[in-house]
N, C-alpha and C positions, 0 to 999 in steps of 0.2 A: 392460228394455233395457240394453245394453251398448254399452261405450264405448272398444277400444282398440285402433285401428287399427294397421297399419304398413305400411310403404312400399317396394314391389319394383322396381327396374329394369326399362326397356322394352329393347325389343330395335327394330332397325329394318328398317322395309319402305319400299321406294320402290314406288307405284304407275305403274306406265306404260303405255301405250296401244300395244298392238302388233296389229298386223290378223292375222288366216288362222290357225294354230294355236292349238288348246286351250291356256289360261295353266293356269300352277300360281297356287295363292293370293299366290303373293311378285310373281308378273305382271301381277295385274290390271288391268283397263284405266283409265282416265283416267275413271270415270265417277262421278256423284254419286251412289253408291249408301251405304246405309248402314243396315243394318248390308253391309259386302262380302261377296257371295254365295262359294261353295265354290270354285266353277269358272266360268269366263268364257269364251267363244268370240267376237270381234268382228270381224264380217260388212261387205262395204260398202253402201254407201246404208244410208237409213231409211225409217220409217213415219208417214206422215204419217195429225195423228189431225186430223179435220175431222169437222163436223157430220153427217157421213153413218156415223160412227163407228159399232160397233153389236157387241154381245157374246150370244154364243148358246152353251149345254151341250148336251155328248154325256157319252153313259156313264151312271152314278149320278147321280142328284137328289133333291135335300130344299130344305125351304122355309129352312133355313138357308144354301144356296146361292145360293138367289132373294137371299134379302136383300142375301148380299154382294156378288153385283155389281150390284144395285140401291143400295147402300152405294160400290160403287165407279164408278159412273155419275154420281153426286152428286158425288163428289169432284174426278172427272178435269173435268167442266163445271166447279166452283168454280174450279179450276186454271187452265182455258184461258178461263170465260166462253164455250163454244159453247154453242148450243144445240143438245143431245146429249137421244136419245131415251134416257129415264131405265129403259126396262125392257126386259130379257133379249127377244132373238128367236128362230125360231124358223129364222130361216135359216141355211141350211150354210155361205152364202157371209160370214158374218157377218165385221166387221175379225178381232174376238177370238174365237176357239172357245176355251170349256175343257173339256178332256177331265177327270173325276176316275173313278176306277177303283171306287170300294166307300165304303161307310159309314165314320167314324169311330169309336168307342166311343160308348157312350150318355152314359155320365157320363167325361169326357176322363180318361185316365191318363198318366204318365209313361212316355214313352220311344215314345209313338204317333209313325207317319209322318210326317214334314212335311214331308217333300223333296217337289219340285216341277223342273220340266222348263218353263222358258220360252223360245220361239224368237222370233224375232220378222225378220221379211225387209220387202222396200219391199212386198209385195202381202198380206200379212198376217197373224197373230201366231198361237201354239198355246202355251197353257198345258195341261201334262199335270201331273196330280197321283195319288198312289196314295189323298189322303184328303182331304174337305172343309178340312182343316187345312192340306196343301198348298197348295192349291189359294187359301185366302185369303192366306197367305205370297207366291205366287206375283202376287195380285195387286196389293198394297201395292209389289212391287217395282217392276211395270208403269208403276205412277202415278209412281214416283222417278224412271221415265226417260224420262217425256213434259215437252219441255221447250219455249219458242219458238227458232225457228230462222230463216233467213234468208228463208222462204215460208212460214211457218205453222207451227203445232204438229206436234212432230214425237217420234218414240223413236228412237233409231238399231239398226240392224239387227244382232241380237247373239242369241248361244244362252247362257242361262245353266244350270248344271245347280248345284242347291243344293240343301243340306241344314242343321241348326243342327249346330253341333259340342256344345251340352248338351242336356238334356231338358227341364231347369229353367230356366227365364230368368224371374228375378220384381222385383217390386214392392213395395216393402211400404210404404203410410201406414199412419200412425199418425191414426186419429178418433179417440184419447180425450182426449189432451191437450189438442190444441183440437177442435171437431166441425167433422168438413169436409161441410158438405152432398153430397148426392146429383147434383148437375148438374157439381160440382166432380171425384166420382168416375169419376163418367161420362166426362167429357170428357181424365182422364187414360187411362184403358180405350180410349180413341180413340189416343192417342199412345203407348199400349203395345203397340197391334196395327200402328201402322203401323211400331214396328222390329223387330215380331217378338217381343215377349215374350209369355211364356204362361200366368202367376205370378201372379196379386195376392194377396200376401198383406194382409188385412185387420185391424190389431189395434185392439180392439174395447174392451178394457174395460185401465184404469189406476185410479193414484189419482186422478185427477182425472175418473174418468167411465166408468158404467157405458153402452153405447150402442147397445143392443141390447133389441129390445122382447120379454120374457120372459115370457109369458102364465102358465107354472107360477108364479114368483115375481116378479110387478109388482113390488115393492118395489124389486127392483134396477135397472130401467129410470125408477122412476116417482121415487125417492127418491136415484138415484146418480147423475144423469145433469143436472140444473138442464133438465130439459127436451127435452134437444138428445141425441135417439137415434134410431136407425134402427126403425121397425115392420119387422114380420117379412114383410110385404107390400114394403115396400121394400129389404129385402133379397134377396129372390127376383127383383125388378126388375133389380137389381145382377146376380145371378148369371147371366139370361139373358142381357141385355144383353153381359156379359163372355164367354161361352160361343158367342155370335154371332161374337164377334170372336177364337174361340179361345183363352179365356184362361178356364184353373182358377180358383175362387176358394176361400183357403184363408183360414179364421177365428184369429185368436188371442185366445182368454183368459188372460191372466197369471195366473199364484198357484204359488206359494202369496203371494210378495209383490208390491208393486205392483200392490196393491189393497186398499186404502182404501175407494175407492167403493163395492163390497162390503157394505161391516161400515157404510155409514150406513141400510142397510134390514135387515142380517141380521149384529147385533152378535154374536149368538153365534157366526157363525164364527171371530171375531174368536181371537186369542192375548194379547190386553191389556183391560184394563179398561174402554174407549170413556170418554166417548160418541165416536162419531166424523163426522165432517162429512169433503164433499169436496174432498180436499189441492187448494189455491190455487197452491202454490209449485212450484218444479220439483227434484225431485233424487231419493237415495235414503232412501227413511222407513221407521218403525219397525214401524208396522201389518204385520203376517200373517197366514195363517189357520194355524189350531191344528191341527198333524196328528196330536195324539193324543184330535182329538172325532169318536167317530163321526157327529156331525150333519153336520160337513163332509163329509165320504163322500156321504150319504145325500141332500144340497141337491144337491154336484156329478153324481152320477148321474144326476137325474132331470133336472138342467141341462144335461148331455150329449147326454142323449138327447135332450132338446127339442131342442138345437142342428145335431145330426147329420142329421136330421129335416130342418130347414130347408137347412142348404150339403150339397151331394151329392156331394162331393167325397169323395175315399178316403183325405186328410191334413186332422189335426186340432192345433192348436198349442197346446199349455199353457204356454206361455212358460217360468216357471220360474228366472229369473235375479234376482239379486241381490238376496240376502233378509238384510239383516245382522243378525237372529237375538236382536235385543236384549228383545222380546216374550217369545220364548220364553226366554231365561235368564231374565226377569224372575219369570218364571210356576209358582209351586211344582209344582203339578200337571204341567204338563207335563216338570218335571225328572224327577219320580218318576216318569212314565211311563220316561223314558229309562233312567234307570237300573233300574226292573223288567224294558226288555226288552234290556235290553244297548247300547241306542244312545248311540253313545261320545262323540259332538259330534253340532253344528247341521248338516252336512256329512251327518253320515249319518243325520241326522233328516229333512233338505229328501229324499235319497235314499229315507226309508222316505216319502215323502210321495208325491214322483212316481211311484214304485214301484205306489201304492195307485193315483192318477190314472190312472197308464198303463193300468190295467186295467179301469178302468171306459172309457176310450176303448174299446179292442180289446173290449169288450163290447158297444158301439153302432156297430159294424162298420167303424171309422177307425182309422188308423194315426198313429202319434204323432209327430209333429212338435213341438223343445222347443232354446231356447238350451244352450250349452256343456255348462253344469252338471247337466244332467240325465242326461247319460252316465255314469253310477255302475256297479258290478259286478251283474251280475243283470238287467239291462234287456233286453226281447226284442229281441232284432238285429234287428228289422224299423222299429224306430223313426230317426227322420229327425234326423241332428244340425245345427242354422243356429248354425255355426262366428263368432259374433264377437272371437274371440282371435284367431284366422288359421290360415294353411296347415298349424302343425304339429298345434294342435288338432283339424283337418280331417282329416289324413294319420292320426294316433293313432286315432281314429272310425274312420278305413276297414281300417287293420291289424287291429282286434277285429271288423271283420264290418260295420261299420254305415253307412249310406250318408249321407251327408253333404252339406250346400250350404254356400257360402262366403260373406257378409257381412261382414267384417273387408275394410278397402278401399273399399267400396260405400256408406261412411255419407254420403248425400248431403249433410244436414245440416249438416257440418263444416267444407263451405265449400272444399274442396281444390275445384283446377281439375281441368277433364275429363282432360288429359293425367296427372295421378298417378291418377284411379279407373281410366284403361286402362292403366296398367304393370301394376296387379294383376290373375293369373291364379291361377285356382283349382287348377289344375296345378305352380304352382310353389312354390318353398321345401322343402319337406319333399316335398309331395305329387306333387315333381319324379320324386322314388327309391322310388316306392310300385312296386309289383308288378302289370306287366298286370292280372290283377283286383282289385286293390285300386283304381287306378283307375278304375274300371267304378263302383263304389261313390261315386264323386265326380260330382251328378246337375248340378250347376252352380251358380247364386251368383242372391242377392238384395241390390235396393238397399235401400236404406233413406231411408226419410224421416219421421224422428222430429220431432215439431210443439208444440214448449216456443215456438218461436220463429215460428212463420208461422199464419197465421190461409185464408180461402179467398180473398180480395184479392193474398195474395202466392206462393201454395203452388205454382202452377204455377213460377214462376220459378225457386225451391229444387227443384224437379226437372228441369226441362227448360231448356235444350238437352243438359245434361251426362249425364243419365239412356240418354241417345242413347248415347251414348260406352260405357255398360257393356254397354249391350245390344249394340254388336258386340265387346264381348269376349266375352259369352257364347255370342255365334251364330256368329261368325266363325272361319277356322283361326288359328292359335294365333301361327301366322307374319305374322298381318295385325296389324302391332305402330304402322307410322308417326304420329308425334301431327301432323306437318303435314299428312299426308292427312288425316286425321281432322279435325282444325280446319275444313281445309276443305271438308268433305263435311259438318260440324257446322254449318258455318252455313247452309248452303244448307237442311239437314232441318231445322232450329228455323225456316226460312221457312215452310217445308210447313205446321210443327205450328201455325202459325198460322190456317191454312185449317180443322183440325181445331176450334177453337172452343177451343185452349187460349189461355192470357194472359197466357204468362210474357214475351211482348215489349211487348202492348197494357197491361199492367197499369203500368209503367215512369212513362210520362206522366201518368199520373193521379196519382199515388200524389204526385209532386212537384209539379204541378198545387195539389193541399191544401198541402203544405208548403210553398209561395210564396205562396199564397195572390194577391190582384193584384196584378201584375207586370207589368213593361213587356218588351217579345222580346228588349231585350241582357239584362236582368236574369235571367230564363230562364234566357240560353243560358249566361250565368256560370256559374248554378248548376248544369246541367247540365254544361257541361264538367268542375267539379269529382264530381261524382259518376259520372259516368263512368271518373273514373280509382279509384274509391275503392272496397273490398271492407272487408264486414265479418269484425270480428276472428275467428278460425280456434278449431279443438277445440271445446273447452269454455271457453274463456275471457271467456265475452258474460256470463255471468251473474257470475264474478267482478267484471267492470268493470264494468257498471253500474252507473247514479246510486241506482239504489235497489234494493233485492231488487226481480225479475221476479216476477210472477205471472200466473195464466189470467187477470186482468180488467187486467192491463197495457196501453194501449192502442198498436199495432204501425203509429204514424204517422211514428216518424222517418225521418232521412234514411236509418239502419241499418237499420231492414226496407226502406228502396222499393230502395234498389241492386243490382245483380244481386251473386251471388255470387263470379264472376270476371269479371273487369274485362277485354271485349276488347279496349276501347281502352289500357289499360295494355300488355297483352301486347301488341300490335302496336309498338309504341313500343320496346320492349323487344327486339322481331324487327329493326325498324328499327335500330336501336344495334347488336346486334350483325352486321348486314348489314355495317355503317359499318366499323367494328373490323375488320372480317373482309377487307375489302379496305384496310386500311391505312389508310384516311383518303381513299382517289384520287378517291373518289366527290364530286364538287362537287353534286350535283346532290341526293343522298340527304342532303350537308351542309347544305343550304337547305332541304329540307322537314324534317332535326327544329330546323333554327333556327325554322320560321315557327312550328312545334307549342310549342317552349319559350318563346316568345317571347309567343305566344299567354299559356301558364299563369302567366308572370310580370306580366302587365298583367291578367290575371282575378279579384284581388280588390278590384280596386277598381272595378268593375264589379258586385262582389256585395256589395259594403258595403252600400251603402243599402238593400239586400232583407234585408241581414242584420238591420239596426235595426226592419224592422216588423213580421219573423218570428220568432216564438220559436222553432221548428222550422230556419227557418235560421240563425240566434242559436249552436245548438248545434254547426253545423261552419262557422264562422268560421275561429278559429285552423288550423283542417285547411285552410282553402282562405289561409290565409295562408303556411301548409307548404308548397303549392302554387308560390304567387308565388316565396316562394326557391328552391324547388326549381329551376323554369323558368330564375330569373337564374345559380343553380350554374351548371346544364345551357349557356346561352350563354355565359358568361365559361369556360368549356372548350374550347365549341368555337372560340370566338375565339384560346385558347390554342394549340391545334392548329392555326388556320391558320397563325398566324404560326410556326410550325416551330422553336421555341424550348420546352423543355419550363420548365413553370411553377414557381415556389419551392416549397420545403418549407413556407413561413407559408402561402403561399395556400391549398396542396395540404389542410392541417389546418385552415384557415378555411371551407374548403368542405364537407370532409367533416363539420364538426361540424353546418351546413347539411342534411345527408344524414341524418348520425342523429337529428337532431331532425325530421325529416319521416317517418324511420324507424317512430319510436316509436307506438303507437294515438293518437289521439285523439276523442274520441266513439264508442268503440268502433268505428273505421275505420281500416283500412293503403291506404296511399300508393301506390298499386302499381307508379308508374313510377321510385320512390327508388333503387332495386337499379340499374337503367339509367341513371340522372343519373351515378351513381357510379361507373362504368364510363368513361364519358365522363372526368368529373374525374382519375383514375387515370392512363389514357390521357394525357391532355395532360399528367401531371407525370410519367409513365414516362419520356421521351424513348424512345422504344424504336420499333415496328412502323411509326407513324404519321408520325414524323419524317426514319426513315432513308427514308420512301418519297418524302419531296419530290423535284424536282427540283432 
């Protein structure tokens, strides 16, 4: 895995609600869709969905279409609570007809149909699809737009015509680092189908875990894994299960490094001496496998092929990143290999390595999917580049022939709010001035969610709601850019995903629940106020700040794992203030709700004291929620400042803001998030400027 994001500008779209003409995507209407469909047409009246509701096919049929609107009959009843007959009829006159036109592929490829035709009038709806894969597309929309209304559950009357603007819309957890169970995988495969993704990529073995049950060589499942791996029965579960809801499922094996786990049942792949056990810690290590032993060859071949076997997918991933090569200088033999055949560095040894791997893929009938680095001279151009440098590495892949997907941006993990994972588009930067068909080459983008830091208690959360957000940049047109539509169409769909059996919302309470341990409801809500404003520290900087080196047996109870990753009550706070600012200060009204909210945070640590003396776990954000307190007091003695229309001294102005950076700063591996906003305010009231000249 790789690690080096960068950050593009958004462009903006207003959503607006206009009736009777076809929109373009910059028009779309006022609705809670998401990902936003291609094309929009909004009809008047609606559809009202009642107990008499009832969904019936024409055209093609297969038992993977039964399921899914039997999958979508469960869903839209969970929604409304009607009591809705849960299986497909056989009436013409049914609410919902779907029409699908022909078969999908047997085993799903890239770049299959997915456009879908949904109408929808007050007497009742037609879903047309050219493929089972439409056709579930089409129906995931359906449910986003049954809502309650002023007489009962209702859709409003609307023609959508959609398609994805990529081919590729994926996923990728990471099971090795920590092992996410199988109910955990599932239930995200639920919240990948309802925004349209179509992608899990699955990586499967690290240093920390081999997890995959390998009947040719048990060693590696039985020996690298502490236990905690997938049977090859429960893998084929996974594939259907995800294949029902339309979605690829693509395997990663890392190597040549980051992989450790490996070499504790099969040391002679190894490039170093072992013995080896599997890596505890998180980061880049020294272990690789030796690409000048033909035994490596001969294990992964037969390991291929067992694998190929099991996922039936037509891409296969060798990862391939980040080998820092220290094994092999170490290693006499393998130097003298290098220089007997001319291989001039580690660079074009990992080269001659992939080289060797790529062909035993394309010999067990898969195509090669591989990070940055495996793009060396001589690779067959049918292999698949997942770009984590970004767009120019992306754009360079597509100029020499190679088709490429973009993850640079997407790294969930990292902590960035939703609004910077959608500025990035895999169209832009370099990949802006690529060539008609070189674009073509550009198949679309994967998130990522790398797991040093969440276990299956928190894993939903570090991916959803914000996982929403990439998915319509992948699906959506290019011009559907706004982040306040988006916010608010993001939170209305992390309600949805909640229906889904995910827990990125339900997991919250508990998680603090244990870290209060008994508590009384004001003491609670102290502590929740402060964590609600508070997000953990960004990039890679969690492992630097730590009290102690992180490891896989670290236990992930703090207040640092339970908080979400972006703070919405922060950012609202922060929308607030600059609401405030933006009309000069004239708002009296918007000035007393962020008094009562500041006002609130400077009376909140004494409130949490006393939970803080019997919790260790709240013990450790003290000082943060005393940040807090001052922050809140800044924040009113500002806006006090501003009322009185007199702009504030220079002592003050510096006495506040040192206030500001000291609440700035981490603490417990936690940022403040409404700091940025207090500062604004303080600013403000010593500018004399916008806020002053507008008194009366």
């Amino acid at each position: 895995m790789a690690h080096k994001p960068r950050l593009q500008g958004p462009g903006i779209l207003v959503l607006c609600f206009l009736l009777g003409p076809t929109l373009t995507a910059a028009q779309q209407p006022a609705l809670s869709l998401l990902p936003v469909p291609a094309q929009v047409q909004a009809e008047s009246g609606s559809l009202r969905v009642d107990s008499s509701f009832s969904v019936a096919f024409t055209g093609y049929a297969e038992p993977r279409l039964d399921r899914a609107a039997d999958r979508f009959l469960r869903q839209l009843a969970q929604q409304t609570a009607l009591p809705l007959s849960l299986k497909p009829t056989k009436n013409a006159k049914a609410t919902l007809i779907i029409q699908t036109e022909h078969a999908s592929k047997e085993i799903q490829e890239v770049g299959e149909d997915e456009s879908y035709v949904l109408e929808l009038s007050a007497t009742g709806a037609k879903l047309t699809a050219a493929t089972p894969l439409g056709s579930m597309h089409g129906l995931q929309t359906f449910l986003q737009l049954v809502n309650a209304s002023a007489d009962g559950f209702a859709a409003p009357a609307v023609t959508i015509h959609d398609k994805p603007r990529f081919p590729w819309r994926g996923l990728m957890i990471d099971s090795a680092r920590h092992f996410i169970p199988l109910d955990v995988i599932k239930r995200n495969l639920n919240g990948m189908e309802s925004v349209k993704m179509n992608v899990f990529h699955w990586h499967l073995s690290e240093n920390q875990g081999f997890r995959v049950e390998s009947r040719k060589f048990p060693k590696l499942h039985e020996l690298g894994s502490d236990g905690l791996y997938y049977t090859q029965d429960e893998i084929r579960e996974v594939i259907a299960y995800a294949r029902d809801r339309g979605i690829r499922v693509v395997p990663e094996f890392d190597m040549p490094g980051h992989s450790t786990a490996w070499f504790v049942g099969h040391p002679e792949l190894a490039s170093g001496k072992g013995p080896y056990e599997i890596e505890r810690r998180w980061g880049i290590f020294d272990p690789a496998m030796d690409p000048t032993n033909e035994k490596v060859y001969k294990l992964l071949d037969d390991l291929i092929g067992e694998m190929a076997k099991i996922f039936p997918d037509h891409f296969f991933h060798i990862g391939g990143d980040e080998v820092n090569g220290k094994e092999w200088d170490a290693n006499p033999k393998i130097q003298a290999y290098m220089k007997a055949h001319d291989i001039k560095n580690n660079d074009a040894l990992q080269a001659y390595f992939s080289g060797r791997v790529q062909k035993l893929v394309v010999k067990h009938g898969k195509i090669v999917v591989g990070w940055d680095e495996v793009l060396v001279p001589g690779v067959p151009k049918d292999i698949v580049i997942q770009s984590w440098r970004g767009q120019a590495s992306l754009a360079l892949a597509a100029k020499q022939g190679f088709r490429g997907i973009l993850s640079n941006g997407y790294y969930l993990d990292l902590g960035w709010p939703a609004a910077r994972h959608y500025a990035i588009d895999p169209m832009s930067g370099d990949a802006a001035n690529l060539a008609p068909e070189e674009k073509q080459r550009i198949l679309g983008g994967e998130s990522c969610m790398w797991t040093e830091y969440v276990n299956p208690e928190n894993v939903d959360s570090r991916i959803w709601p914000r996982n929403a957000a990439i998915a319509e940049r992948l699906w959506s047109p290019q011009e559907v850019r706004d982040p306040a539509s988006m916010y608010a169409r993001l939170d209305f769909i992390s309600a949805r995903l909640d229906w889904l059996g995910l827990t990125h919302k339900t997991y919250y309470r508990k998680m603090l629940e244990r870290i209060a341990g008994p508590s009384s409801p004001e003491e609670f809500a102290a502590l929740r106020t402060l964590t609600d404003l508070v997000e953990p520290v960004k990039e890679y900087t969690r492992q630097q700040t730590a009290p102690a080196e992180p490891t896989s047996a670290t236990p992930m109870n703090r207040v640092v794992d339970a908080v979400l990753l972006e703070s919405d009550a922060g950012r609202h706070f922060g929308e607030l203030v600059d609401q405030y600012l933006a009309g000069s200060c004239r708002d009296l009204a918007l000035a007393d709700r962020l008094r009562t909210q500041l006002a609130l945070w400077r009376d909140n640590d004494a409130r949490l004291q006393p939970l803080a003396h019997r919790s260790f776990l709240v013990k450790e954000v003290a000082a943060r929620s005393q940040d807090l307190s001052a922050l809140g007091a800044a924040g009113l003695a500002a806006l006090e400042a501003i009322a009185k229309g007199q702009p504030a001294s220079d002592s003050w102005k510096s006495q506040q803001l040192a206030v500001i950076e000291q609440a700035k700063k981490p603490r417990a591996q936690l940022l403040l998030i409404p700091a940025p906003a207090v500062q604004k305010l303080v600013e403000a009231a010593a500018a004399g400027g916008a806020c002053f000249a507008a008194k009366p």
